[in-house]
C-alpha positions as CSV (number, residue, x, y, z in Angstrom):
1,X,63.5,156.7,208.9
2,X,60.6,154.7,207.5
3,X,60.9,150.8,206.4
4,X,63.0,150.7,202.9
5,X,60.6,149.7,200.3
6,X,61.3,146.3,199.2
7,X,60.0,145.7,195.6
8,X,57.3,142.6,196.3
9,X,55.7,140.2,193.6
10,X,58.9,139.6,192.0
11,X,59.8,135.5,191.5
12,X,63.7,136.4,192.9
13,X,62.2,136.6,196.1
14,X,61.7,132.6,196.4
15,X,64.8,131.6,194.6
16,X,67.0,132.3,198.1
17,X,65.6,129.2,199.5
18,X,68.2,126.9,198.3
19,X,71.7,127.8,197.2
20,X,75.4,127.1,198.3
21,X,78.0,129.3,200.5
22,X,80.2,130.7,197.6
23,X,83.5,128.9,198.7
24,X,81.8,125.7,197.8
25,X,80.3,126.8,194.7
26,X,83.7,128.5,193.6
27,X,85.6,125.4,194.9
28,X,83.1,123.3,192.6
29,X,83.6,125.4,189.3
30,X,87.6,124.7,190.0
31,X,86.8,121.1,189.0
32,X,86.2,122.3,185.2
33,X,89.7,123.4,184.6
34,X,92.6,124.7,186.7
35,X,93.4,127.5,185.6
36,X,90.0,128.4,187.6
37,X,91.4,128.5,190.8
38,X,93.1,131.7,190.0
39,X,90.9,133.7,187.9
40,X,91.5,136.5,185.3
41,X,91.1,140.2,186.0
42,X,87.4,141.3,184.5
43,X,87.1,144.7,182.9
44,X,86.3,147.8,184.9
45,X,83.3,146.5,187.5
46,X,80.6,148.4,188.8
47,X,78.1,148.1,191.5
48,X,74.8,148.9,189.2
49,X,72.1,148.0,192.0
50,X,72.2,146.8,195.7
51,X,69.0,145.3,197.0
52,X,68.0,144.7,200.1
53,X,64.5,142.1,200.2
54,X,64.7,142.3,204.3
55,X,61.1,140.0,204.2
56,X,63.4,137.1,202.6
57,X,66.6,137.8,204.5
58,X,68.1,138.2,200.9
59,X,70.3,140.9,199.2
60,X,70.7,141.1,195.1
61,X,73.9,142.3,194.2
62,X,74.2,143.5,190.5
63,X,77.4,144.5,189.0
64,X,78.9,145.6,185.1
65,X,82.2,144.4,183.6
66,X,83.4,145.7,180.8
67,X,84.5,143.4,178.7
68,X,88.6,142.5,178.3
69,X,88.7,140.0,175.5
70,X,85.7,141.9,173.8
71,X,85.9,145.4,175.1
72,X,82.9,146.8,173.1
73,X,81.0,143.9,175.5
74,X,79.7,144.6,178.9
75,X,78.0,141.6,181.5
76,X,75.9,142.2,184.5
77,X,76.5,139.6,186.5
78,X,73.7,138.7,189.8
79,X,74.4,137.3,193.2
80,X,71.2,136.9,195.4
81,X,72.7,136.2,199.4
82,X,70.1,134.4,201.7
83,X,70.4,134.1,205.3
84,X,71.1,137.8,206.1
85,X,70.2,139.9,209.2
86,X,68.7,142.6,208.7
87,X,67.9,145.4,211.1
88,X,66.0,149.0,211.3
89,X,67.9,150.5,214.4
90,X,71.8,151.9,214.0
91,X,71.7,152.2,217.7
92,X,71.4,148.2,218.2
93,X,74.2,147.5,215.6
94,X,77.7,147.5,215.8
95,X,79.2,149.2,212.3
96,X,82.3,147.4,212.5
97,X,80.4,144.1,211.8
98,X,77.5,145.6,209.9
99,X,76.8,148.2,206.7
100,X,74.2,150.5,205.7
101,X,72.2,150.1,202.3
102,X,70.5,152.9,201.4
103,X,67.6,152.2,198.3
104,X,64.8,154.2,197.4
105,X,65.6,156.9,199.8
106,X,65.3,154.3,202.9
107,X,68.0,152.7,204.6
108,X,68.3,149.4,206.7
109,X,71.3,147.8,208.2
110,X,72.9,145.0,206.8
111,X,75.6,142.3,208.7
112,X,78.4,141.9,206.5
113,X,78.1,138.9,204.1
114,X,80.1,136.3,205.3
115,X,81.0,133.8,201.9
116,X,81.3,130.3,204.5
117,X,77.7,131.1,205.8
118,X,75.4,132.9,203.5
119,X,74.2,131.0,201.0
120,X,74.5,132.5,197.1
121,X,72.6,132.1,193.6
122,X,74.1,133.2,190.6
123,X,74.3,134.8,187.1
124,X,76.5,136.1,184.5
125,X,75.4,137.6,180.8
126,X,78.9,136.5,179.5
127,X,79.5,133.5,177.4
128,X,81.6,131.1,179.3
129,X,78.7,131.1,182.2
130,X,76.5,130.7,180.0
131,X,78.3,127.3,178.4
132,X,80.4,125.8,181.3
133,X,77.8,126.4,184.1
134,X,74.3,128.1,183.3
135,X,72.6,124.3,182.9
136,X,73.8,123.0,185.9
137,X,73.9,125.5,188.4
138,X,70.3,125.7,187.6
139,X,70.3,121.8,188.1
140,X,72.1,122.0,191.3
141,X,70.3,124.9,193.1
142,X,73.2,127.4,192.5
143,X,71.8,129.9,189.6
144,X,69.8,132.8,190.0
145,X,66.7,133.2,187.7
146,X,65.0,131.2,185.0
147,X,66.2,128.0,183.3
148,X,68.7,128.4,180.5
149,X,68.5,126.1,178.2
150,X,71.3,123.1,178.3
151,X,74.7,123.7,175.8
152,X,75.8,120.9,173.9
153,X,78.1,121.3,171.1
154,X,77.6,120.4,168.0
155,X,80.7,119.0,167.0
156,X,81.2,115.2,168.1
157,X,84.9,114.6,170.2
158,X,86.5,112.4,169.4
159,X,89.8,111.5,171.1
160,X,91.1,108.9,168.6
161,X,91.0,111.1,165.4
162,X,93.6,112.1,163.7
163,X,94.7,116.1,164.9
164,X,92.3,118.7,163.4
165,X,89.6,116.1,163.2
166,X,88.4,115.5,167.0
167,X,86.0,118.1,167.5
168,X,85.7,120.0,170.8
169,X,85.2,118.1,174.2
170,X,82.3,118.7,176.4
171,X,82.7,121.8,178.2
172,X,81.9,120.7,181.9
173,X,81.9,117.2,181.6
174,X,81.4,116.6,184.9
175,X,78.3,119.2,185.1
176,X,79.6,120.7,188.0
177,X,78.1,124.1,189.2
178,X,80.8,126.9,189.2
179,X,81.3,130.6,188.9
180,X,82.7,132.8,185.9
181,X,85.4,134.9,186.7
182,X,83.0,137.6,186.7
183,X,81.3,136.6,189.7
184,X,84.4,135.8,191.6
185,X,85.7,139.1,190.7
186,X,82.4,140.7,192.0
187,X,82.7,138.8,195.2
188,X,86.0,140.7,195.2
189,X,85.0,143.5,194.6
190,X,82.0,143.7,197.3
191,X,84.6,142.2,199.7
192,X,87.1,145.5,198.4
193,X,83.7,147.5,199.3
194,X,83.6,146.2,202.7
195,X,79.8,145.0,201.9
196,X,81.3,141.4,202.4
197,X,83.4,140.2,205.2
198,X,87.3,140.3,203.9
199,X,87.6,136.0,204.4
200,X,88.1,133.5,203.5
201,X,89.3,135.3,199.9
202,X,87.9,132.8,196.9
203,X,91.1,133.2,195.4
C-alpha cells in the first residue's frame, strides 16, 4: 500500500500540541449568548479536504458552507484533531471503531474521533468567528493558524444613554473561546459521516 504522503514543512503541524476536547470549547462559546447552545442550521456543507499528518497524530478537517443569511457567501471552516491513532494495517483494526482515509492515492486507518478525548483547534472564514472568538481562541490555545488581530468596536456602550444612543456592547465580554455555528455544524456533520464517534452530540 505504501505510507500516505503527509505534506511536511507546513507550521499546522505544531499547532496540535495544545488545544481543548470540543465539548469544552463548545460548552465555553455557550457563555457568550444562549441562544449558542442550540445552534442554527449552516448552508449546504461540504467535506473540501481530509488530512491525515500520522507523524503528529493529527487530522485537518476542512469543510464549505454556503452561506444562509448571505447566500452568495461561502466559509471554510478548519478543525485540526490531535491525539489520534493511526495505523498502516486493516488486518490489526477493527472497522467498527476505526475509518479509512484515503489522500494522495495512499490510505491509513484512522480511530474514530472521539469529541471528550481528542483535542481540537479551530477556524472559521465567517464574520461572527471572526468577532466573538478569533482573538481569544488564539489567546486560549483553541484556534487553528496565525494570530488574528483583536476586534474592538468602535462605538463606546453605554448602558445609561438614552435608547438609540448606547452604542453596541462588547461582543464576548468575557473573552471566552467558543465555536461558530459553522464548526459545530461540521462536527455534525463528520459525526453524520461516521469519521467522528456519534457522542456525546454538542448540541
Amino acid at each position: 500500500m505504501g505510507t500516505p504522503i503527509i505534506p511536511q514543512g507546513n507550521v499546522i503541524l505544531g499547532e496540535a500540541n495544545k488545544g481543548w476536547t470540543s465539548v469544552d470549547l463548545f460548552a465555553s462559546g455557550t457563555n457568550v449568548s444562549p441562544g449558542r447552545k442550540k445552534p442554527k442550521p449552516s448552508g449546504l456543507r461540504t467535506l473540501k479536504n481530509l488530512v491525515p499528518y500520522v507523524g503528529t497524530k493529527s487530522v485537518l478537517f476542512q469543510f464549505l458552507h454556503v452561506g444562509v443569511t448571505l447566500p452568495h457567501m461561502s466559509y471554510q471552516t478548519d478543525l485540526m484533531f490531535s491525539d489520534v491513532e493511526f495505523s498502516h494495517d486493516r488486518n490489526q483494526v477493527n472497522m467498527s471503531e476505526w475509518v479509512e482515509i484515503v489522500y494522495k492515492n495512499n490510505r491509513v486507518f484512522m480511530r474514530k474521533i472521539d469529541l471528550r478525548k481528542n483535542r481540537i483547534k479551530v477556524r472559521c472564514a465567517c464574520p461572527d468567528f471572526y468577532f466573538t472568538f478569533a482573538y481569544w481562541d488564539f489567546k486560549k490555545g483553541a484556534l487553528f493558524g496565525s494570530q488574528p488581530k483583536r476586534y474592538v468596536r468602535k462605538t463606546i456602550w453605554n448602558p445609561t444613554a438614552p435608547p438609540g444612543h448606547r452604542g453596541y456592547p462588547p461582543r464576548n465580554p468575557g473573552e471566552h473561546p467558543g465555536m461558530c455555528k459553522h464548526i459545530a455544524n461540521s462536527i455534525e456533520l463528520a459525526q453524520q459521516n461516521n469519521w467522528i464517534i456519534g457522542y456525546p452530540r454538542l448540541f
